[in-house]
C-alpha positions in Angstrom: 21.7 37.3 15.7 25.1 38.6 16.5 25.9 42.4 15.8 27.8 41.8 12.9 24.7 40.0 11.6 22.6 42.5 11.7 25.1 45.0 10.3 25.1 42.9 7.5 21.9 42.5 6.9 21.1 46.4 7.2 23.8 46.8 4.6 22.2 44.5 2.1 18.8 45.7 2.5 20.3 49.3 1.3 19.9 48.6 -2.5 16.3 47.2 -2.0 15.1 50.4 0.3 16.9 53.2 -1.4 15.8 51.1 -4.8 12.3 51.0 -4.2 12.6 55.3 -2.6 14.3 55.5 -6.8 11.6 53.8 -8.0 8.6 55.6 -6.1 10.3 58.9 -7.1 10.8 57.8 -11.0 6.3 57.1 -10.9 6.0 60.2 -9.6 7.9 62.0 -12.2 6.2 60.1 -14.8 2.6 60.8 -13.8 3.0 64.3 -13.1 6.2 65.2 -15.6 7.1 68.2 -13.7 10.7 69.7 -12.4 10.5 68.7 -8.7 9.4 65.7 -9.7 12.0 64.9 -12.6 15.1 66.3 -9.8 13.8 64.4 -7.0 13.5 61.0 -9.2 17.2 61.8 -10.2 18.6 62.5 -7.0 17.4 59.1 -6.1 18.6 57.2 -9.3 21.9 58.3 -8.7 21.7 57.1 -4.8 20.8 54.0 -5.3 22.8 53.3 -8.1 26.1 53.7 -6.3 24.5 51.8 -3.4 24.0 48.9 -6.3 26.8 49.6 -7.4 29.2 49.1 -4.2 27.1 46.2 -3.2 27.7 44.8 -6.4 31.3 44.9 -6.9 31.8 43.4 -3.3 34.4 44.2 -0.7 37.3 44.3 -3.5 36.5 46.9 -6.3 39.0 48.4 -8.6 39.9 52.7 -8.4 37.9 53.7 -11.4 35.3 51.7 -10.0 35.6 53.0 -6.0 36.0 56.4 -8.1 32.8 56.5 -9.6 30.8 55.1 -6.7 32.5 58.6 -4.6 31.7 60.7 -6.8 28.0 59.7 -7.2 27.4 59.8 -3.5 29.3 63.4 -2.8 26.8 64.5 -6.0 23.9 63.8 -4.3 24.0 66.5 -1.4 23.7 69.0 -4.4 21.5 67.6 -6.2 19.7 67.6 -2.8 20.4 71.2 -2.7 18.8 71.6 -6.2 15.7 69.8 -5.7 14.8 72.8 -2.8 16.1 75.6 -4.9 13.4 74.3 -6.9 11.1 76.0 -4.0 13.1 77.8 -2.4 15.3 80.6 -4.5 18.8 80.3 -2.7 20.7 83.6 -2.4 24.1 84.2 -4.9 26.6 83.2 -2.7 25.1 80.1 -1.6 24.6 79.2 -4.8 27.9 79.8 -5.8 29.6 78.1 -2.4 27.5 74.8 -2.9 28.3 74.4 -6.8 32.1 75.0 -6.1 31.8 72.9 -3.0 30.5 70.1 -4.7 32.4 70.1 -8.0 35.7 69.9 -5.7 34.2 66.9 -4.0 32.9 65.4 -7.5 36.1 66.1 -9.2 38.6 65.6 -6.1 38.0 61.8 -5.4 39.9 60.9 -9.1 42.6 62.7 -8.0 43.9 60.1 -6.0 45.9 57.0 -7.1 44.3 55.1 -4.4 41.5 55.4 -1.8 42.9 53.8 1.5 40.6 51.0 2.9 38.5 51.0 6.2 40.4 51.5 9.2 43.8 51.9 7.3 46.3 54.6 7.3 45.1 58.0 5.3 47.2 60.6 3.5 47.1 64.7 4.8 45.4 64.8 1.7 42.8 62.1 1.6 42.0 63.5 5.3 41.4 66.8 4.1 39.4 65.4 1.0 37.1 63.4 3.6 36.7 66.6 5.9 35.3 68.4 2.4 33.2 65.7 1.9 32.0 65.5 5.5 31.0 70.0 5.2 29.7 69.5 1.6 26.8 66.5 2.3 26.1 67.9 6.2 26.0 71.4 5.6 23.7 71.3 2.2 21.9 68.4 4.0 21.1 71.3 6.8 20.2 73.6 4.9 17.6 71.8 2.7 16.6 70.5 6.1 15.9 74.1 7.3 14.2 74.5 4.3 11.7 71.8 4.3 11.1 72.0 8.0 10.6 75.7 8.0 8.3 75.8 5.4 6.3 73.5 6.4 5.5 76.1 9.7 1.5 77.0 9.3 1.0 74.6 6.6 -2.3 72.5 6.5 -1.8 68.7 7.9 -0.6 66.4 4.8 1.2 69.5 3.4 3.3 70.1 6.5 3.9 66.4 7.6 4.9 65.7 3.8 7.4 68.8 3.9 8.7 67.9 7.6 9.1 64.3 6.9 11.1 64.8 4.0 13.5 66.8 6.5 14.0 64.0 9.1 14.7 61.6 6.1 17.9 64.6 4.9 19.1 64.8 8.7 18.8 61.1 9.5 20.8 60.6 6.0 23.4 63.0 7.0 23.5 61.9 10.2 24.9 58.6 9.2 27.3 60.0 6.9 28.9 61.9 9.9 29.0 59.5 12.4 30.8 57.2 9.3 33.4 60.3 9.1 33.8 60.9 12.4 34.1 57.0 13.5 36.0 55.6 10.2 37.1 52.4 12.2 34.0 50.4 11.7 36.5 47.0 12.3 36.5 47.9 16.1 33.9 49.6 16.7 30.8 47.4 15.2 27.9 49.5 17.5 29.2 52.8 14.7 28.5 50.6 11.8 25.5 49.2 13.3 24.4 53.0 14.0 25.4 54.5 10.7 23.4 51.5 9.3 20.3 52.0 11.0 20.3 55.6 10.1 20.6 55.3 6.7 17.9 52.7 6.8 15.6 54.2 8.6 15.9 57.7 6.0 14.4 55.9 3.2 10.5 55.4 4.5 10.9 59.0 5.2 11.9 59.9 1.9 9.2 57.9 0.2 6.7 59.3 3.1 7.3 63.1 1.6 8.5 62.6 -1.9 5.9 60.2 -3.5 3.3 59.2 -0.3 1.0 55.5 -0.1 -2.3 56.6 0.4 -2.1 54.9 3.6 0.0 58.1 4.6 -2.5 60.2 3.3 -5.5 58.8 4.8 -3.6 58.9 8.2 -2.6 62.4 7.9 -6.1 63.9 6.8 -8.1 62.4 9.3 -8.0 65.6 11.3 -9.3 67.5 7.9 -12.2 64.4 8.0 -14.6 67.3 10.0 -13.8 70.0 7.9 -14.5 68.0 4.7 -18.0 66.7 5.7 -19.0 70.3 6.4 -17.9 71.1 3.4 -19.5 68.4 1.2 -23.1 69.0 3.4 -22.5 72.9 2.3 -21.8 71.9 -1.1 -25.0 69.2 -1.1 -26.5 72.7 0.7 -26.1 75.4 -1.6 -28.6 77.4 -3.2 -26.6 79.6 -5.6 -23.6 80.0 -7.0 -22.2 81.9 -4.2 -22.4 79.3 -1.9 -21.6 76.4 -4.1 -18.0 78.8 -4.5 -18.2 80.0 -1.1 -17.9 76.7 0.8 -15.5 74.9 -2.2 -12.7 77.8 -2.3 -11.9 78.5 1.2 -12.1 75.1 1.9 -9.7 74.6 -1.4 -7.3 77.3 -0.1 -6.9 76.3 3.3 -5.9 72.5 3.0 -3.2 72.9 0.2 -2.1 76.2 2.3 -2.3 78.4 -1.0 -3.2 82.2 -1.1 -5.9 81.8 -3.7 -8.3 79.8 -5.8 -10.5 80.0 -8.6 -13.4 78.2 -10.1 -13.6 78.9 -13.9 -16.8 77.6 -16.1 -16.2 75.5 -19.2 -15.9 78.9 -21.1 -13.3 79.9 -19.5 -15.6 82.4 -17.3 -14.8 83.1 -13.5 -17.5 81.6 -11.8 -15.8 82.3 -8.3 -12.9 83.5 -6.3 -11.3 83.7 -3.2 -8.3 85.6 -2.4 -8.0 87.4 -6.4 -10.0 90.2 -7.5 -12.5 89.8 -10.4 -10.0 90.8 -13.0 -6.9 89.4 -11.7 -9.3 86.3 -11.8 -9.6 86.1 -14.9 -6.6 86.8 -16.1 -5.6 83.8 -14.2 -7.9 81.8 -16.2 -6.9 83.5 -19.5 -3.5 81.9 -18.6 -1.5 85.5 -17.4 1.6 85.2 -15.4 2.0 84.6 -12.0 4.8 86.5 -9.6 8.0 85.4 -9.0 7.2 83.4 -6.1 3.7 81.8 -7.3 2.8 78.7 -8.7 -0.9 77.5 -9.7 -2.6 74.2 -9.4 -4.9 73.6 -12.8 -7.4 70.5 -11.9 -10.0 70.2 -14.8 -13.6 69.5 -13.0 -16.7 68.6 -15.1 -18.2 71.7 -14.4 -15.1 73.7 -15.3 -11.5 74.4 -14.1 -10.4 75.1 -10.5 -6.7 77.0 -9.9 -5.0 77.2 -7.1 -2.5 79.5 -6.4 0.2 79.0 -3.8 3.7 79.3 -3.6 6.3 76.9 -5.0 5.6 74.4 -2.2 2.3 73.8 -3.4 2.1 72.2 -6.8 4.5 69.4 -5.5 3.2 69.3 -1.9 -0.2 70.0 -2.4 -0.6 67.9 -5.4 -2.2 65.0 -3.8 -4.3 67.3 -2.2 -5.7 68.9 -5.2 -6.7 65.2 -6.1 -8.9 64.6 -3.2 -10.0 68.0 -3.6 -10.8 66.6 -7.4 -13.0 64.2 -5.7 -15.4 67.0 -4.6 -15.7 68.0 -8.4 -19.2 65.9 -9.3 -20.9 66.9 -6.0 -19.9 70.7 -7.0 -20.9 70.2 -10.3 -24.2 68.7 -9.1 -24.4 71.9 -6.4 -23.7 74.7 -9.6 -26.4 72.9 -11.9 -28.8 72.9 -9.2 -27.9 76.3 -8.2 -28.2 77.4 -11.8 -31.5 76.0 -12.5 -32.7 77.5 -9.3 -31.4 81.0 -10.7 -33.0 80.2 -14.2 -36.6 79.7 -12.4 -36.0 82.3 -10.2 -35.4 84.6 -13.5 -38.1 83.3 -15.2 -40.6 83.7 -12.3 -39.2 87.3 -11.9 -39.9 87.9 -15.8 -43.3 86.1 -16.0 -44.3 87.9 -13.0 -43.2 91.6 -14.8 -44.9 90.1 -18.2 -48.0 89.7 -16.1 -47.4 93.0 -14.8 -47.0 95.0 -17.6 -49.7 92.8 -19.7 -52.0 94.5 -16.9 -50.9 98.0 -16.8 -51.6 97.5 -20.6 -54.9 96.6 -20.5 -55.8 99.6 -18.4 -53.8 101.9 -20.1 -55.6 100.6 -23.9 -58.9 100.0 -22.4 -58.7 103.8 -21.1 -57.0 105.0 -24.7 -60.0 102.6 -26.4 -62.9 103.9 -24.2 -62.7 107.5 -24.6 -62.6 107.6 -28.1 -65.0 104.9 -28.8 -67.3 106.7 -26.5 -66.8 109.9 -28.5 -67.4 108.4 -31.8 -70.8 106.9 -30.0 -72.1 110.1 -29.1 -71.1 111.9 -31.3 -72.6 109.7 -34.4 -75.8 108.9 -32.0 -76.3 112.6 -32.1 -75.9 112.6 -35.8 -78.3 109.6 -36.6 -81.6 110.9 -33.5 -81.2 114.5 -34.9 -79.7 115.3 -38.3 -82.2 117.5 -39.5 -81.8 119.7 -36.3 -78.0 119.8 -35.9 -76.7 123.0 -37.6 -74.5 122.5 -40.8 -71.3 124.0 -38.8 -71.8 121.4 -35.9 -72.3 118.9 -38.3 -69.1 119.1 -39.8 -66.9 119.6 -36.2 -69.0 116.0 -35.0 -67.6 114.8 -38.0 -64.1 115.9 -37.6 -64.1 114.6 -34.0 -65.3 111.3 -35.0 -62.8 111.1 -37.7 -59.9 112.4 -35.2 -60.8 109.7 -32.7 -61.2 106.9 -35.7 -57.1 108.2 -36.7 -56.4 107.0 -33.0 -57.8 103.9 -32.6 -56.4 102.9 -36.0 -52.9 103.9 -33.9 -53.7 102.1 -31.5 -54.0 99.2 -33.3 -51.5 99.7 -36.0 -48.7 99.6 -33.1 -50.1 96.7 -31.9 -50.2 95.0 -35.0 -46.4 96.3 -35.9 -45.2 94.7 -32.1 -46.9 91.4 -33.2 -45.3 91.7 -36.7 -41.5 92.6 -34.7 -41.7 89.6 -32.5 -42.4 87.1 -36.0 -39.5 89.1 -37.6 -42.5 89.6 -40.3 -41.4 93.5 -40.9 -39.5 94.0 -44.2 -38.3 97.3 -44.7 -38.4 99.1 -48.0 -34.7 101.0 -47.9 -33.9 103.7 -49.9 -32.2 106.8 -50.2 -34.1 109.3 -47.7 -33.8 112.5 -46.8 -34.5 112.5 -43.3 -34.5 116.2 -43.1 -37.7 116.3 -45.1 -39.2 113.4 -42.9 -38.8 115.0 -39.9 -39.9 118.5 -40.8 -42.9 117.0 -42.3 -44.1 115.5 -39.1 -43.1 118.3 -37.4 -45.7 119.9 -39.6 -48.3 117.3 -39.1 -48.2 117.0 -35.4 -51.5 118.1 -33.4 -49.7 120.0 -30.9 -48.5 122.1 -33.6 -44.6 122.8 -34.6 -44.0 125.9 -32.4 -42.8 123.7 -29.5 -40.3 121.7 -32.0 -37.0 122.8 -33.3 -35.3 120.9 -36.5 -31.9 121.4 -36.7 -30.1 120.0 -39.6 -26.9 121.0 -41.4 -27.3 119.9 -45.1 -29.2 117.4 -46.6 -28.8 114.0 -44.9 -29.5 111.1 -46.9 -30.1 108.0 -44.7 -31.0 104.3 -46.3 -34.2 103.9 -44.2 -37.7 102.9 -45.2 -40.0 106.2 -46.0 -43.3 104.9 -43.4 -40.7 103.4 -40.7 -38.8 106.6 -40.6 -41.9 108.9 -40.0 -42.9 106.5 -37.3 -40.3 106.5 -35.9 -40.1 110.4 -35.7 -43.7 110.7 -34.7 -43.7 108.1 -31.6 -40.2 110.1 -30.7 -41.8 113.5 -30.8 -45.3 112.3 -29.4 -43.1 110.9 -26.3 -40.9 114.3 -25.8 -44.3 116.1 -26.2 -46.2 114.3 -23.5 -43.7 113.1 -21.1 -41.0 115.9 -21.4 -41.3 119.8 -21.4 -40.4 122.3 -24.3 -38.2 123.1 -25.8 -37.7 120.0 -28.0 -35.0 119.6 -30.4 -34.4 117.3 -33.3 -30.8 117.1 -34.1 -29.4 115.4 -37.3 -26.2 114.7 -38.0 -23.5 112.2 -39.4 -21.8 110.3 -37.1 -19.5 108.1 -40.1 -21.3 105.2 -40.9 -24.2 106.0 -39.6 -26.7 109.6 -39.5 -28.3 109.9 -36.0 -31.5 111.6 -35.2 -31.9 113.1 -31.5 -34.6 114.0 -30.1 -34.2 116.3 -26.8 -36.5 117.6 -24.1 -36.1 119.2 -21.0 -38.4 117.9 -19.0 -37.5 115.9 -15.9 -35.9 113.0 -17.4 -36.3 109.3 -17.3 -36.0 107.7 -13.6 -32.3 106.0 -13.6 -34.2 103.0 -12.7 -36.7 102.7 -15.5 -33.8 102.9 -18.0 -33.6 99.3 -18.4 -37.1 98.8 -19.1 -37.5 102.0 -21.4 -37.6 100.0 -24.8 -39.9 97.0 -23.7 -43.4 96.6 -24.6 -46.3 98.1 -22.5 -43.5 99.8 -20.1 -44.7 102.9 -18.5 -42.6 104.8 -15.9 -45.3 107.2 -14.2 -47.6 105.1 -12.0 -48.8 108.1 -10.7 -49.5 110.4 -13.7 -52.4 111.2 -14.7 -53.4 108.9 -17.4 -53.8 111.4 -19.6 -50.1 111.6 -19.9 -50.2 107.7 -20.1 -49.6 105.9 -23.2 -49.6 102.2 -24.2 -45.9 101.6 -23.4 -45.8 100.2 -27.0 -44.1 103.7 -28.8 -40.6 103.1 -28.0 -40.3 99.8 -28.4 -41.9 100.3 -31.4 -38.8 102.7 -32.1 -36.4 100.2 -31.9 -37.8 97.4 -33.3 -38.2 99.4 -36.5 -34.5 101.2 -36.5 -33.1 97.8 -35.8 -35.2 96.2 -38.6 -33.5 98.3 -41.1 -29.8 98.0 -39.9 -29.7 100.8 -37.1 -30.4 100.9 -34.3 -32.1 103.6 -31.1 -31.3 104.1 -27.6 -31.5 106.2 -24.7 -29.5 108.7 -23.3 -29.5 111.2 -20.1 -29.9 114.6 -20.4 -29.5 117.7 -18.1 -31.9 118.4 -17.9 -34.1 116.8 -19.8 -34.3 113.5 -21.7 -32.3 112.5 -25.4 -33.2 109.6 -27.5 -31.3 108.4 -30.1 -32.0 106.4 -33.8 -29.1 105.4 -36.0 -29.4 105.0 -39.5 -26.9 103.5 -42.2 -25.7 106.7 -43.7 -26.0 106.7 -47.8 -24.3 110.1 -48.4 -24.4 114.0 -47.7 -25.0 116.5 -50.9 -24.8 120.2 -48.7 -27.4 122.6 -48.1 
């Protein structure tokens, strides 16, 4: 094959390579329907279509026709030039020197009345038109090359060959462009047309290598991530909790689309995980917030959820491909949360069953104490009374009696809170609401407490009128005061007042307070704090659950809060009016 062959043949393969780089770029667009994509699959439509174009019309095309074909090729430098402002904010004046640059050179070429041929004599002016053209393809060519290359510095493998590539395909491009304009007689000097040729060829692989890669790219460039991503798959297959599961997919995530962040959402929209964000600025990512000037995210829908990656503006075009194979991990991480869920749901329900069995036990003691002693009483005393009636005086007779009966009233507490707990957990308790003064309620228990009303203050402004049921009022009172009474130290203090819709009952010690880490536990059943009280001061663990089962029964609702000193607890009731003093 002579020289002139193979320039020829390099010249007709143009329209099939820069074609098929058109046509790579316009799939691309299509799948993924973003900017880059849409500016990149023009810049190449207009490229090849003057290529097709000049091959078309042969070695003998008319002005308008020469015309057109110039102006489409000096366009695509800044179209070139928009494609990485696209990543890559360019400053004022550039912007302004490469749109005025390249509107001269678009608008320039139809100037002319003719465009001399190959090799033929040139006007002052055509030269100085060519020498425009010449600064306005090299220079933007350079500076998107810059670009490209220099971002691609510290960039993960497929990220940084993608972005480098793409740079060798703009310089090779250019590069035949100048040594066309610097050697115009191609007639005697075949080796420059053979050159600019080659050149020209030889950019199009490269642009179809960084703008729209073949997976057999990919694959070649990730095989140094191959390591990385087996560790990270045998972490994922691994991972006993969340934590890990998140722990081994994010960094991973972030460090081989060369992003700043990532975040692993649940279906819900919940952050599961995240690396390189903060909790909050998490989720606001997830609730779809905006992202700085320079930041671009990544959504990629797994079963399990939603992972977002944050980068810069490199990333959603670069990385893209990446976030695919990164995809690919999805099932085994959805398989590694489920399994590190159930884990955490067994571990929970071992943890509760394991308190359940606890407190079933302290229970047990605590009511087989509070049953004994009483039963025992009642025992001796009514053994005494049956063996030796006729010799018990009539005075003792009556104060057996009144013990018997006392310790009868509190075993029928006893089990009348157990029967109210099993009737709160069927949701069998109906409450009977009316208009009640609660004022009245608790001064009368007040009144009808053992220990006596000296140690209790009522304080109530006007008459409070609560929608509450009569019995589950006085209950809840009693099993208030009782508590404050036997766990606390006087004074105690029954506040009432309105707090609009509601009237709230307080009752205040100031003893020593609940431990800070009991107060989670204070409203369950059987719950005691003070292992090492006497049990004496031990009760059930059923009064304050009791408490709140009732208050909530009837549209309220009780709760705990810490006093200094001392200890306050707290029942709402739905307010039904205040008439004064």
């Amino acid at each position: 094959m002579t020289l002139a062959d193979a320039v020829d043949a390099l010249q007709a393969s143009q329209p099939f390579v820069y074609g098929l780089v058109a046509l790579a770029t316009v799939v691309r667009w299509l799948r993924y329907r973003d900017r880059a994509s849409g500016l990149a699959s023009l810049l190449f439509l207009v490229l090849a279509s003057a290529i097709v174009l000049g091959t078309v019309v042969g070695a003998d095309p008319g002005l308008r026709t020469q015309q057109v074909i110039v102006a489409a090729l000096v366009s695509f430098p800044y179209l070139l030039f928009r494609f990485g402002a696209a990543f890559r904010r360019p400053g004022p004046a550039l912007e302004v020197a490469a749109g005025s640059i390249s509107a001269v050179a678009v608008l320039g070429i139809f100037l002319f009345r003719e465009i001399p041929e190959a090799g033929a004599p040139t006007t002052t002016a055509f030269t100085l038109y060519t020498a425009l053209v010449l600064v306005q393809w090299v220079g933007l060519s350079a500076i998107v090359a810059w670009w490209f290359w220099n971002g691609g510095r510290g960039r993960p493998a497929v990220v940084r060959w993608r972005m480098r590539t793409l740079a060798a395909g703009v310089l090779l491009l250019a590069s035949a462009l100048l040594l066309a304009g610097l050697f115009p007689d191609e007639g005697e000097q075949r080796w420059v047309a053979l050159g600019v040729n080659l050149l020209a060829v030889a950019a199009a692989p490269l642009f179809v290598a960084g703008l729209a890669p073949p997976r057999v790219f990919l694959d070649r460039w990730r095989r140094a991530d191959e390591d990385e991503l087996w560790r990270v798959e045998s972490q994922l297959v691994g991972g006993g909790s969340r934590e890990e599961v998140a722990g081994a997919l994010l960094p991973y995530v972030v460090r081989v689309l060369g992003a700043r962040a990532a975040v692993l959402g649940d279906v819900a929209g919940r952050v599961v995980a995240a690396h390189g964000l903060d909790d909050a600025s998490a989720q606001a990512l997830l609730d779809g917030s905006d992202l700085g000037a320079r930041d671009a995210a990544v959504w990629t829908d797994l079963p399990s959820g939603r992972l977002v990656v944050v980068g810069d503006r490199y990333t959603p075009y670069f990385g893209r491909d990446e976030v695919e194979t990164v995809a690919r991990l999805g099932r085994l991480t959805d398989v590694a949360l489920r399994r590190a869920e159930a884990a955490a749901a067994e571990q929970r329900a071992s943890e509760e069953l394991r308190r359940s069995n606890a407190t079933i036990r302290d229970f047990v003691a605590a009511a087989s104490h509070d049953l004994r002693t009483p039963i025992a009483v009642i025992k001796g005393f009514a053994a005494t009374l049956t063996t030796a009636w006729e010799q018990v005086p009539e005075e003792e007779k009556l104060k057996h009696l009144a013990t018997i009966e006392r310790q009868a009233n509190h075993l029928a507490r006893i089990v009348a809170d157990l029967l109210t707990v099993s009737q709160l957990d069927s949701g069998a308790v109906e409450p009977d609401l009316v208009a009640l003064d609660l004022g009245v309620v608790v001064r009368e228990v007040v009144a009808d407490l053992e220990h006596g009303h000296g140690d209790v203050e009522v304080v109530a402004d006007g008459r409070l009128l609560a929608w509450a049921d009569a019995e589950h009022a006085r209950r809840i009172t009693r099993n208030l005061l009782e508590n404050a009474l036997r766990y606390g130290e006087p004074p105690v203090t029954v506040t009432l007042a309105t707090a609009s819709p509601w009237v709230e009952l307080r009752v205040r010690d100031h003893g020593g307070g609940v431990p800070e880490s009991f107060v989670p536990r204070l409203f369950e059943r059987f719950a005691r704090a003070d292992k090492g009280a006497s049990t004496a001061k031990q009760g059930t663990g059923l009064g304050l659950s009791i408490v709140r089962g009732l208050a909530r029964a009837g549209g309220g609702d009780a709760w705990y809060e810490a006093a200094e000193p001392g200890a306050c607890f707290v029942v709402r009731f739905p307010t039904a009016g205040e008439t004064g003093t």
